[in-house]
N, C-alpha and C positions, 0 to 999 in steps of 0.2 A: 358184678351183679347189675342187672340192668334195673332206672328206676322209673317204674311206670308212669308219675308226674312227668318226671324231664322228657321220655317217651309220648306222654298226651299234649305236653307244650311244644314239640315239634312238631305233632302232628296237625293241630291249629293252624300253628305257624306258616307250616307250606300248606293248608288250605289257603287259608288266608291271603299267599301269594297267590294262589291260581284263580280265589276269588278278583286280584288285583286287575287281569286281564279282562275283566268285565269293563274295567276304566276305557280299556285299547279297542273293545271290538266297534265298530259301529253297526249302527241300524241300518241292516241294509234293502230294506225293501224303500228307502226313502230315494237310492239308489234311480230306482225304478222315474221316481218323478223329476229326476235332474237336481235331487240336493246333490250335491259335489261334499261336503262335508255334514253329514246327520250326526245328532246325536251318538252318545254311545249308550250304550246297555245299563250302563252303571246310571249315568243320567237318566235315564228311561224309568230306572228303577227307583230311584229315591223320589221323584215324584208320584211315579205310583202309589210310595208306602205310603205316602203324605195325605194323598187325593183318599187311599182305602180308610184313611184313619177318619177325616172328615165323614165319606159318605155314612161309615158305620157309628161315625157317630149322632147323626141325623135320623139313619136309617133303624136306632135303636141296638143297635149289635157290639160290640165291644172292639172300640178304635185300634187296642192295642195290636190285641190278634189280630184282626184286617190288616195293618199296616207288617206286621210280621210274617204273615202269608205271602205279601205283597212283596216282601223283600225277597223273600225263597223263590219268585215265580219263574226267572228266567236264569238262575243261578246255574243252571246246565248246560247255559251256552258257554262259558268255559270249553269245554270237550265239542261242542259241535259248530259253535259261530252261530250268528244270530241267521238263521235262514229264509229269505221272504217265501209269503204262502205257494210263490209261483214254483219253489223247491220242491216242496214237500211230496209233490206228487212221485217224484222220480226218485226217492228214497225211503227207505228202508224205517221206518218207523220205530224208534226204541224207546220206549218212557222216560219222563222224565224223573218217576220214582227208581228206576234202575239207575238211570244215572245219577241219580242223589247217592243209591245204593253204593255205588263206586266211591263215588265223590267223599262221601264221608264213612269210608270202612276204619276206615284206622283212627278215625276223632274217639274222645272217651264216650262210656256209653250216653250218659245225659245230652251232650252234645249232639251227637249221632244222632239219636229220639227227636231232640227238637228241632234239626233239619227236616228228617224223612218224615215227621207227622205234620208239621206245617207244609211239606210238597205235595204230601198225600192229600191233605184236605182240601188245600188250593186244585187239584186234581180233579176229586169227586164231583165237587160244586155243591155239596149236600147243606151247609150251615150256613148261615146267614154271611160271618164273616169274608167265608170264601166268594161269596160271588159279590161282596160290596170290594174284594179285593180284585177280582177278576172283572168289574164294570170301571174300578178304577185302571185298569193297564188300561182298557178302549178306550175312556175316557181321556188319559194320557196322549193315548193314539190321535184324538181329532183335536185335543188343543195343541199338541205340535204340527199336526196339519193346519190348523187355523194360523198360526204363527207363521211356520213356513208361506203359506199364501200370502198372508201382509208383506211378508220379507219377499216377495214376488214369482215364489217359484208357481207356479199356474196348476201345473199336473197333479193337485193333491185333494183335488172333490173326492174322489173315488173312495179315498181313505175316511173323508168326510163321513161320507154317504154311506158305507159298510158299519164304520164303527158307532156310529148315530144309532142303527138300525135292530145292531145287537146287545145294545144295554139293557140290564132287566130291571132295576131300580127304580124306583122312582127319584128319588136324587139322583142320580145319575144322568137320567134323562132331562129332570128340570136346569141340571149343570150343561148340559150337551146344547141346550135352547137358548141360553144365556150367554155363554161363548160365543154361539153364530152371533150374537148381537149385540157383544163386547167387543170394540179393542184392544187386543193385548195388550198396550199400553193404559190403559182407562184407571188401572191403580196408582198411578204415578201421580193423579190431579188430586188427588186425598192430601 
């Protein structure tokens, strides 16, 4: 007789491992600017959660959730690699709630629910949370291009300038002004 705990603990489990290759993929649109070694996804992603939970919590909306939204946002790349925008055109478009849909078909149901409703919402862009979690991924986006530029790679205005442009927060944007005219380092003289 099969026991359906030991059954939802395995099913974790090898999520969990296939989460782990988020550690391995890297970012590869940074590809594009002559980083030789970017970030990986996973990285990407724990600053994001961190940056969502601040903004929401400035921005009045509930840090928890932003920072949990934030963590579900690119958890798809598992099954696809992290694609840069210059991909996208020439493939085949498949949501990211389908591939949650996959991703966690066999987790137990509570589990399951709070993946695919945190992708979901991160998705819509409808609640507060989700887009203080979605200005936090841009947001991510240009301080690792501000970094990378210190650290000398040149090609990375672009990324600057794009993800500057589409933040909708107002923290977000006051954070986006402050970085151009921070040093990465500037917290280290504290």
């Amino acid at each position: 007789m099969e026991d359906p705990d030991e059954n939802h603990a395995v099913a974790v489990a090898s999520f969990a491992f296939e989460l782990g290759v988020l550690k391995r993929i890297r970012r590869a649109g940074w590809w594009h600017a002559g980083v030789r070694d970017p970030e990986s996804v996973a990285e990407h992603s724990l600053r994001v959660a961190q940056l969502a939970a601040l903004i929401a919590a400035i921005e009045g909306a509930e840090p928890a959730r932003a920072a949990l939204l934030a963590i579900w946002h690119d958890s798809q790349e598992t099954r696809t690699g992290d694609l840069p925008h210059t991909a996208r055109p020439y493939l085949e478009q498949c949501s990211p709630e389908v591939i949650t849909a996959d991703q966690t078909a066999t987790l137990p149901d509570t589990a399951r629910k709070t993946v695919q409703d945190a992708v979901a919402e991160y998705e819509a862009q409808q609640t507060s949370e989700a887009r203080c979690a979605k200005d936090a991924d841009k947001l991510e986006c240009l301080l690792q291009a501000i970094e990378y530029q210190h650290a000398g790679y040149t090609r990375v205005q672009g990324w600057i300038d794009s993800t500057r442009t589409s933040l909708r927060t107002d923290t977000a944007r006051r954070i986006a002004t402050a970085a151009l005219h921070t040093s990465p380092l500037a917290w280290r003289g504290r």
